[in-house]
GUNUKOL-907462 format. One line per 5 residues: number of its first residue (from 1); for each residue x, y, z of C-alpha. Coordinates in steps of 0.2 Angstrom, whole numbers. Example, Ala and Ser with C-alpha at 12.3 -4.5 7.8 and 13.67 -1.06 7.14 Angstrom:
BEGIN
1) 62,-22,39 | 68,-5,36
***
This chain:
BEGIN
1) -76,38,211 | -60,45,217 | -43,46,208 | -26,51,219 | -16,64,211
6) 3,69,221 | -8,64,239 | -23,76,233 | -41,65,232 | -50,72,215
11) -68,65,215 | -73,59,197 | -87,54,190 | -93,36,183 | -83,38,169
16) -70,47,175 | -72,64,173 | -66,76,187 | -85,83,196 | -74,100,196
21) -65,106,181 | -57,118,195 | -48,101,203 | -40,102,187 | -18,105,185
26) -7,101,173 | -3,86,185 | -21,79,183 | -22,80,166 | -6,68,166
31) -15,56,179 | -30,57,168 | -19,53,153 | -9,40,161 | -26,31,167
36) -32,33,148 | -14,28,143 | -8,41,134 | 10,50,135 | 4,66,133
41) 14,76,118 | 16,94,114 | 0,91,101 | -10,83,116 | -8,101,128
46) -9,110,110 | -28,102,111 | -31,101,130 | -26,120,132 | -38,123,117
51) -53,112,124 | -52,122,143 | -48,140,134 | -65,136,124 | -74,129,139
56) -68,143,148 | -71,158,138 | -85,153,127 | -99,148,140 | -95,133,143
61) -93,131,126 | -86,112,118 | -83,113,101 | -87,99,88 | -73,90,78
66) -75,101,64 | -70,118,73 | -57,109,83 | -50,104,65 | -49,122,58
71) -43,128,72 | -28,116,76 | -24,120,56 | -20,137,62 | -11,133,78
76) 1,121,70 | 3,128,54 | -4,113,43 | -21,105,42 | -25,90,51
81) -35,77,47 | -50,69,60 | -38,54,59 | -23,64,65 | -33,69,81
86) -40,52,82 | -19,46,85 | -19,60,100 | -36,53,106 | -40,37,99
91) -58,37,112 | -63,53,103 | -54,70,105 | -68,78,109 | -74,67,124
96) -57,59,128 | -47,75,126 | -62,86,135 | -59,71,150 | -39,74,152
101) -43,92,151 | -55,90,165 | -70,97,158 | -86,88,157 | -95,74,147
106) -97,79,131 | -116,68,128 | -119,73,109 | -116,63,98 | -106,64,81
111) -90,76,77 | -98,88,65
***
């Protein structure tokens, strides 16, 4: 599959993940969001910056629900709840979030 994104073609896969996290902008992620319906917020980047700076610095590392809960507790000053993400990310915000942030499929199962 192919998605168009300000006249650039960005090859996806099946489920719409980008086949390069390297295609991925700022501009992509709000295609992605848009085509996931979501208007992105400043607690969505908050969590798409998070999701590629852990993917990116930790070995291609993608943290479970339960990290990504602790460690948005710090960000934002208050502790969030799974249900909380869940409003951000209602597919999953570790597989719909880990899409708009153009990572890859997260295949495990389960948040913690």
């Amino acid at each position: 599959m192919t998605i168009e994104i300000n006249g650039k073609t960005i090859e996806t896969t099946d489920h719409g993940y980008l086949v390069n996290h390297l295609d991925w902008d700022e501009d992509v992620a709000r295609g992605l969001a848009q085509i996931e319906g979501i208007a992105l917020t400043d607690k969505h980047w908050d969590l798409i910056r998070y999701l590629r700076e852990q993917y990116l610095t930790n070995n291609q590392h993608q943290p479970m629900e339960r990290a990504v809960l602790k460690d948005m507790a710090t960000l934002w000053g208050t502790k969030p709840t799974s249900k909380d993400l869940y409003t951000l990310f209602p597919l999953a915000p570790t597989k719909q979030g880990t899409k708009i942030a153009g990572l890859p499929e997260v295949l495990r199962k389960g948040g913690y």
